[in-house]
VEXDOKOL-777579 format. One record per residue: residue in three letters; residue number from 1; x, y, z of N, C-alpha, C, O, CB in turn. Coordinates in nm, 3 decimals, padded with zeros to 5 digits. Glycine has a CB too. Example, Ala and Ser with C-alpha at 12.3 -4.5 7.8 and 13.67 -1.06 7.14 Angstrom:
BEGIN
(site 'ALA' 1 (01.319 -00.569 00.780) (01.230 -00.450 00.780) (01.320 -00.330 00.780) (01.424 -00.332 00.846) (01.131 -00.447 00.905))
(site 'SER' 2 (01.285 -00.225 00.708) (01.367 -00.106 00.714) (01.290 00.003 00.787) (01.341 00.114 00.804) (01.408 -00.060 00.572))
REM end
This chain:
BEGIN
(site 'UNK' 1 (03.748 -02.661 -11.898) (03.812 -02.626 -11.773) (03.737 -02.693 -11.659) (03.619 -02.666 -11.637) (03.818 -02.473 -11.755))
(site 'UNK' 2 (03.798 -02.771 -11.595) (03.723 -02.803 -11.449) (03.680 -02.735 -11.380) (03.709 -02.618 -11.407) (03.774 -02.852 -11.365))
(site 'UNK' 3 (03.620 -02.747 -11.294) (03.592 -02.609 -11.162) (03.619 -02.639 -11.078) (03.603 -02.758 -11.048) (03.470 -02.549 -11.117))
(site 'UNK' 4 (03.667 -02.562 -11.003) (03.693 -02.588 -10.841) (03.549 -02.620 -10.743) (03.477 -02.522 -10.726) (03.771 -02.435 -10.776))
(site 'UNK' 5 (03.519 -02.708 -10.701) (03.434 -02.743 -10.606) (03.439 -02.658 -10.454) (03.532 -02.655 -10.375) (03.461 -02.886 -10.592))
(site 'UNK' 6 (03.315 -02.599 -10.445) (03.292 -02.475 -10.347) (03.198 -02.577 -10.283) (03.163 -02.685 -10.330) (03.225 -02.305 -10.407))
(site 'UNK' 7 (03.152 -02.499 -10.124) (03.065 -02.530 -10.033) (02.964 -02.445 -10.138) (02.997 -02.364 -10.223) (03.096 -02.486 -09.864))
(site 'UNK' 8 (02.775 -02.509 -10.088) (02.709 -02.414 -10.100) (02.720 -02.249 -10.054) (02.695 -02.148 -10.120) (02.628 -02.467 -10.061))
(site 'UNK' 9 (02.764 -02.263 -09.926) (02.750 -02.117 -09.862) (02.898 -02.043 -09.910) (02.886 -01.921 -09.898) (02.729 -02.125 -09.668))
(site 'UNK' 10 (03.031 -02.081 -09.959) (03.078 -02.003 -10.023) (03.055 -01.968 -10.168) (03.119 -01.884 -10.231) (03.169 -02.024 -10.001))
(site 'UNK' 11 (02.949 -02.049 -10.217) (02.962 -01.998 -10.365) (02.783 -01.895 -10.340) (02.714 -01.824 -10.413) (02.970 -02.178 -10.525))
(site 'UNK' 12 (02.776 -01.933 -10.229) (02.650 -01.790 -10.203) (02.715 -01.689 -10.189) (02.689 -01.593 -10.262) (02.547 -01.783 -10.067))
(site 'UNK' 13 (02.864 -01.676 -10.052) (02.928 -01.565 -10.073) (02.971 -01.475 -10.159) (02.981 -01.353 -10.161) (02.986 -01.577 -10.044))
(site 'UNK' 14 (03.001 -01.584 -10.249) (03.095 -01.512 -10.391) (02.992 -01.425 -10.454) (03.011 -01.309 -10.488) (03.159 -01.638 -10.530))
(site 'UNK' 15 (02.869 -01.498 -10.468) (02.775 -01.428 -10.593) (02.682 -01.286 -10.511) (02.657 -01.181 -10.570) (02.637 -01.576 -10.668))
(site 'UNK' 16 (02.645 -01.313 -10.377) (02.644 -01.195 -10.310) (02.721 -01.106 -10.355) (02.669 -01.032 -10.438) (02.668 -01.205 -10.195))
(site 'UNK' 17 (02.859 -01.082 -10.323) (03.026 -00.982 -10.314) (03.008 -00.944 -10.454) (03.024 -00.825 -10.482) (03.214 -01.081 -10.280))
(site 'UNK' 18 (02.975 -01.031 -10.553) (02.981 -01.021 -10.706) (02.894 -00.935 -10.723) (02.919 -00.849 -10.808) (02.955 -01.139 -10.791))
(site 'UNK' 19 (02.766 -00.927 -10.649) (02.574 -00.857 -10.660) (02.638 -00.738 -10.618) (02.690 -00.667 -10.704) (02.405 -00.924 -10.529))
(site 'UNK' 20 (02.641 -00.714 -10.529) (02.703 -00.604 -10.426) (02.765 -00.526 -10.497) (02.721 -00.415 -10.527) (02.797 -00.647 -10.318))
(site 'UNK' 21 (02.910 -00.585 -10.545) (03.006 -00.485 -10.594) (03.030 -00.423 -10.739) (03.122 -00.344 -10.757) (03.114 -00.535 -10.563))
(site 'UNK' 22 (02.948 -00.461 -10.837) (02.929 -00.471 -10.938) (02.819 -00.521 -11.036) (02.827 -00.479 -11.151) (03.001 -00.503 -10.942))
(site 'UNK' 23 (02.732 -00.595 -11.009) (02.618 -00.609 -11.093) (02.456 -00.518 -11.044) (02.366 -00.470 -11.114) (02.601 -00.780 -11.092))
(site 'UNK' 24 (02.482 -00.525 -10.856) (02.333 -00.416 -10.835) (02.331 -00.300 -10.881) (02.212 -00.286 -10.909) (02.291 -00.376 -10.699))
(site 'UNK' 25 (02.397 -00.176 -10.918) (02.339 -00.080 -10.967) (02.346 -00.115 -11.101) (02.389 -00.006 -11.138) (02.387 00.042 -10.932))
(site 'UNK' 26 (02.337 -00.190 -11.222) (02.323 -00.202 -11.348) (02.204 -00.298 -11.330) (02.176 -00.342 -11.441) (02.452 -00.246 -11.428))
(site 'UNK' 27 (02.122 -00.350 -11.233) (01.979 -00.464 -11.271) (01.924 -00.397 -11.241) (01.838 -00.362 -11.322) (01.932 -00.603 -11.215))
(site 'UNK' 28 (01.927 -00.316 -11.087) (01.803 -00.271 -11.013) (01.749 -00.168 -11.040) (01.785 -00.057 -11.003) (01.814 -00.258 -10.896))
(site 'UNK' 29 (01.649 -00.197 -11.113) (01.551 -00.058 -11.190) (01.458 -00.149 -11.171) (01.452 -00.270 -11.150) (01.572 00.017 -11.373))
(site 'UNK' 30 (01.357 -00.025 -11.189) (01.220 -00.068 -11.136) (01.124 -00.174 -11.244) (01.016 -00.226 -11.216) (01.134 00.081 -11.109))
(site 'UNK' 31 (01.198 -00.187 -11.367) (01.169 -00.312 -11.450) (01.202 -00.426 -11.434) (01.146 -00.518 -11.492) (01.203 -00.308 -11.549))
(site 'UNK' 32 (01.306 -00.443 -11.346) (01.369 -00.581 -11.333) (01.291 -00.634 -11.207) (01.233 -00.742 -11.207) (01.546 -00.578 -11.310))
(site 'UNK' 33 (01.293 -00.553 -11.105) (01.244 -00.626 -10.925) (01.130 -00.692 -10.943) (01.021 -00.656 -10.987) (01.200 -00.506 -10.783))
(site 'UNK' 34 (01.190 -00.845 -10.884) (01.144 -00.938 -10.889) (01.186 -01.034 -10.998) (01.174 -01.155 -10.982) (01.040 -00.908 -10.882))
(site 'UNK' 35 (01.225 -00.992 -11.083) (01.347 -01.128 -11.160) (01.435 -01.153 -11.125) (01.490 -01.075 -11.046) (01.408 -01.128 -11.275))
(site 'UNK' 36 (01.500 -01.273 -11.162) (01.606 -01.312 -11.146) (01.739 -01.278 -11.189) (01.722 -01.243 -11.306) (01.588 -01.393 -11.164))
(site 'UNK' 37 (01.809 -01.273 -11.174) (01.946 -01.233 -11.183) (02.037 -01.340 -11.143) (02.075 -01.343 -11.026) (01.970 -01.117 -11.103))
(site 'UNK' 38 (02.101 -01.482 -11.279) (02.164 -01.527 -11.242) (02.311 -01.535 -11.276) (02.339 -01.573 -11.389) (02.110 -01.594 -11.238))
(site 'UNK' 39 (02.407 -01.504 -11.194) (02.511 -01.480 -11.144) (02.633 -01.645 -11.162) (02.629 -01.737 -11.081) (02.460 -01.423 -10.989))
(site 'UNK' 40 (02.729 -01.640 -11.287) (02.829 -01.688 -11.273) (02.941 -01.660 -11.173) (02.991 -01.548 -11.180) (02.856 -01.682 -11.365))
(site 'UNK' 41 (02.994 -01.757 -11.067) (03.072 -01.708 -10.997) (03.233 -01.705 -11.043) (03.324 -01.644 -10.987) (03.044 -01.769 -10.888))
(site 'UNK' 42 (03.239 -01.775 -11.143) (03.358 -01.772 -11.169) (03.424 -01.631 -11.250) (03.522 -01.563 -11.222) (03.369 -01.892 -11.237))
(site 'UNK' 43 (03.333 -01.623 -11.350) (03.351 -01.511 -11.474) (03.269 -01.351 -11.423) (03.284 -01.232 -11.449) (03.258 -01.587 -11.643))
(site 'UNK' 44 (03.186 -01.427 -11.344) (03.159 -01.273 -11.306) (03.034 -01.203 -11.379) (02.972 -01.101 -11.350) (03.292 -01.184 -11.347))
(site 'UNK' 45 (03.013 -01.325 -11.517) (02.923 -01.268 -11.555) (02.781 -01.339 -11.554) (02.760 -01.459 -11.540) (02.963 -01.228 -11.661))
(site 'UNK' 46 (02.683 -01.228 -11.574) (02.539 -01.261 -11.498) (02.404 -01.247 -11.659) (02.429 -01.209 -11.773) (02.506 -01.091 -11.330))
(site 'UNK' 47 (02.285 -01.288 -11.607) (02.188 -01.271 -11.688) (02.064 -01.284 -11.595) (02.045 -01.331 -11.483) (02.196 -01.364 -11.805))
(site 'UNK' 48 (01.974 -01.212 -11.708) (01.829 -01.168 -11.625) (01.735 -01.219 -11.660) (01.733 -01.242 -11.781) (01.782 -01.040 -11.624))
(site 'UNK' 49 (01.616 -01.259 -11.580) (01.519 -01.366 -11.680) (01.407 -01.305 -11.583) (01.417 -01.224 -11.491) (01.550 -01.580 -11.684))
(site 'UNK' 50 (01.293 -01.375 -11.641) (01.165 -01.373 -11.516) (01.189 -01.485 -11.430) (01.160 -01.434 -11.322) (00.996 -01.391 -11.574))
(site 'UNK' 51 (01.215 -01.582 -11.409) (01.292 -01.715 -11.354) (01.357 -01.749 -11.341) (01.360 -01.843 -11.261) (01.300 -01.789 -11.364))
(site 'UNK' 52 (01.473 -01.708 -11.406) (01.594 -01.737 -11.408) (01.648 -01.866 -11.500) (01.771 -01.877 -11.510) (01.617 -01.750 -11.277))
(site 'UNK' 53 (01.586 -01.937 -11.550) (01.558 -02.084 -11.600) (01.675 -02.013 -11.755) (01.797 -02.021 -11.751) (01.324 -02.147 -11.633))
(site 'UNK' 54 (01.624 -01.971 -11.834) (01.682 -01.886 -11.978) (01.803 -01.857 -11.915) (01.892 -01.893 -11.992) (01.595 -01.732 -12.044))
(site 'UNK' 55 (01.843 -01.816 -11.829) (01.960 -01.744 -11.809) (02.061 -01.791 -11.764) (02.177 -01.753 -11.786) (01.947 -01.658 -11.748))
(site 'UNK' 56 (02.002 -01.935 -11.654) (02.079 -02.053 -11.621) (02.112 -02.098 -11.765) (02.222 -02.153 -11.775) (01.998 -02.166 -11.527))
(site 'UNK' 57 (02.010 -02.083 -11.928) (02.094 -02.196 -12.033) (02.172 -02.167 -12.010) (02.261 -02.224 -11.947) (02.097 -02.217 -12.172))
(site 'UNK' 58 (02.168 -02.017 -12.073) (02.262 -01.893 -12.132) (02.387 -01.924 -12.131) (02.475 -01.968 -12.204) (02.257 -01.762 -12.060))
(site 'UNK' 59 (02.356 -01.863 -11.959) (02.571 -01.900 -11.938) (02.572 -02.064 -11.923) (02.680 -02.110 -11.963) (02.676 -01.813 -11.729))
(site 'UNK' 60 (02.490 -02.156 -11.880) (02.571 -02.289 -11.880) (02.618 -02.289 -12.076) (02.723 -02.336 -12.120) (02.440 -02.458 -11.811))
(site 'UNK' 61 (02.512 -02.227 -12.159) (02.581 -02.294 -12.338) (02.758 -02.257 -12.318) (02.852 -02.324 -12.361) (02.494 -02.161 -12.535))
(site 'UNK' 62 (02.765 -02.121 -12.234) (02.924 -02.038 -12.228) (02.990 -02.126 -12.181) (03.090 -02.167 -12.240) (02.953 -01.902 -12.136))
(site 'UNK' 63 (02.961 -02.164 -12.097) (03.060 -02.214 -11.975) (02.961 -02.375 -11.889) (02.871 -02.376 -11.805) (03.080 -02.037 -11.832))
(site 'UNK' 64 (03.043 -02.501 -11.969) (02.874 -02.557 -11.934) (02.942 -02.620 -11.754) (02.861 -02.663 -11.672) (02.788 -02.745 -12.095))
(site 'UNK' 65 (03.054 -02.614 -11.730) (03.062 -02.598 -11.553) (03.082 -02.479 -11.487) (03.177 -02.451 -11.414) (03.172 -02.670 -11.492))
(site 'UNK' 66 (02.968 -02.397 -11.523) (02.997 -02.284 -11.425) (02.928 -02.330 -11.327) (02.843 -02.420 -11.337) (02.959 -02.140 -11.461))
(site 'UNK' 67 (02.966 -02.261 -11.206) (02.918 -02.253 -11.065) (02.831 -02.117 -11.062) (02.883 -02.007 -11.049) (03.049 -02.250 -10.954))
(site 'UNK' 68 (02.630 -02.147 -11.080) (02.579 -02.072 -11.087) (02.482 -02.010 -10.987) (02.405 -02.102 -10.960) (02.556 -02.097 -11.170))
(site 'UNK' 69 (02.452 -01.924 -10.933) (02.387 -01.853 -10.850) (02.242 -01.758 -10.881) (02.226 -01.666 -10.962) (02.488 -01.783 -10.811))
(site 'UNK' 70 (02.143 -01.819 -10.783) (02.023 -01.710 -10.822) (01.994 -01.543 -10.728) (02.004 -01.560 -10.606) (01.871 -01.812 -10.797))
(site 'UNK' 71 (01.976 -01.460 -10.752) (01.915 -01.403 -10.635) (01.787 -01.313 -10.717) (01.796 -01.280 -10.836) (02.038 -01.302 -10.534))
(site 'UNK' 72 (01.682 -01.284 -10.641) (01.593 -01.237 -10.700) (01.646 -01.080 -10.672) (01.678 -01.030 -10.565) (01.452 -01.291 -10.653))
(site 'UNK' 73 (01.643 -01.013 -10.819) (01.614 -00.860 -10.771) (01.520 -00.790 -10.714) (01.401 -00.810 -10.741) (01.618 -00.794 -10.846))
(site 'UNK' 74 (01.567 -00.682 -10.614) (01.502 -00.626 -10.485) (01.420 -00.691 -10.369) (01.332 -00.640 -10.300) (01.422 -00.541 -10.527))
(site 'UNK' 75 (01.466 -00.809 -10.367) (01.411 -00.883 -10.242) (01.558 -00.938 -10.158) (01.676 -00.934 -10.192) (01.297 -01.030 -10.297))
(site 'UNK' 76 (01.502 -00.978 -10.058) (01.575 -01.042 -09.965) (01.636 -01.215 -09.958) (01.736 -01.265 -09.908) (01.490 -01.015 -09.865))
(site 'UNK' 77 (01.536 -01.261 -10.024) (01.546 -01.379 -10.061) (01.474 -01.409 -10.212) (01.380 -01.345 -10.259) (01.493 -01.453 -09.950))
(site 'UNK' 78 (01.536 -01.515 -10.270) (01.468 -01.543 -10.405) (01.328 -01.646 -10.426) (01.266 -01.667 -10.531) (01.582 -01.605 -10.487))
(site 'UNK' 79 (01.303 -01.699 -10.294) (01.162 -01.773 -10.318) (01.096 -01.765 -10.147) (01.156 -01.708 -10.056) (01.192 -01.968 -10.390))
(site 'UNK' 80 (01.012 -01.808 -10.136) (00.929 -01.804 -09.997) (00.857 -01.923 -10.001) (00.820 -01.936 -10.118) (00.824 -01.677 -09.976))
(site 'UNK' 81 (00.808 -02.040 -09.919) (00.752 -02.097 -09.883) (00.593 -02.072 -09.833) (00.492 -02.141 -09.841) (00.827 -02.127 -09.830))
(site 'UNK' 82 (00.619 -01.957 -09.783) (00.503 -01.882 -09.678) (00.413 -01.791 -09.781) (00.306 -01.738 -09.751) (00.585 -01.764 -09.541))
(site 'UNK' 83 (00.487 -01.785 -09.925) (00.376 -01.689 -09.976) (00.436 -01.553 -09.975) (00.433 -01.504 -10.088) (00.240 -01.692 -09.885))
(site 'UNK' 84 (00.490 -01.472 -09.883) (00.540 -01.373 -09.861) (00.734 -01.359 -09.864) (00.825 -01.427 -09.816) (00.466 -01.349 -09.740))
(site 'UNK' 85 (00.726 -01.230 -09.946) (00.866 -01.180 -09.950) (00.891 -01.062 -09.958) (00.831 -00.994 -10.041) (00.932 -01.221 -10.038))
(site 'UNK' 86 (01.011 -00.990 -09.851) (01.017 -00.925 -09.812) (01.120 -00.861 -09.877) (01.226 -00.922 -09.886) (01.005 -00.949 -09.720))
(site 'UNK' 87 (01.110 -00.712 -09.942) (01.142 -00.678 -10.044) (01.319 -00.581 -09.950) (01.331 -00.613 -09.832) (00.989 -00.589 -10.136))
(site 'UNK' 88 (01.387 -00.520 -09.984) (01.563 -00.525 -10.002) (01.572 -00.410 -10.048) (01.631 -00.389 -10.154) (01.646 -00.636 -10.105))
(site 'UNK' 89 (01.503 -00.294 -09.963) (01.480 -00.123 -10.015) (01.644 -00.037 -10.025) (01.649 00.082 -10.053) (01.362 -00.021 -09.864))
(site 'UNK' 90 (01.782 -00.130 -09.994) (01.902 -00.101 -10.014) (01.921 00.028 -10.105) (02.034 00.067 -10.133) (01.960 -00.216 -10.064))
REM end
């Protein structure tokens, strides 16, 4: 199947709306914060890694053009430059 070609910032939207409405209360336990959680936007479906790297195979072996998304669980952002990240007490 081809994929439809998204902007970066809508296929951030999607996987946000996707986090939000259906995958955060099934990751966020206090075992996961701070892994990754990466998020197919098409299918909806997601996997959990310490990096995310395993989970990007995962679903690319499923689906090898998915349109894939990272976000770190319980933070605000998934990497920092500065060293510091500011954790997403939601």
């Amino acid at each position: 199947m081809q994929p439809i070609l998204l902007s970066s910032e809508e296929v951030g939207r999607r996987a946000r709306e996707i986090y939000e409405n259906s995958i955060r209360q099934q990751v966020e336990r206090e075992e996961n914060i701070g892994k990754m959680v990466i998020i197919d936007i098409e299918t909806g479906e997601y996997a959990v890694d310490k990096i995310g790297i395993e989970s990007a195979k995962y679903l690319r072996k499923k689906h090898p053009f998915a349109q894939l998304f990272g976000i770190r669980i319980g933070y605000k952002v998934a990497v920092s430059f500065s060293g510091e990240m500011e954790r997403d007490y939601r």
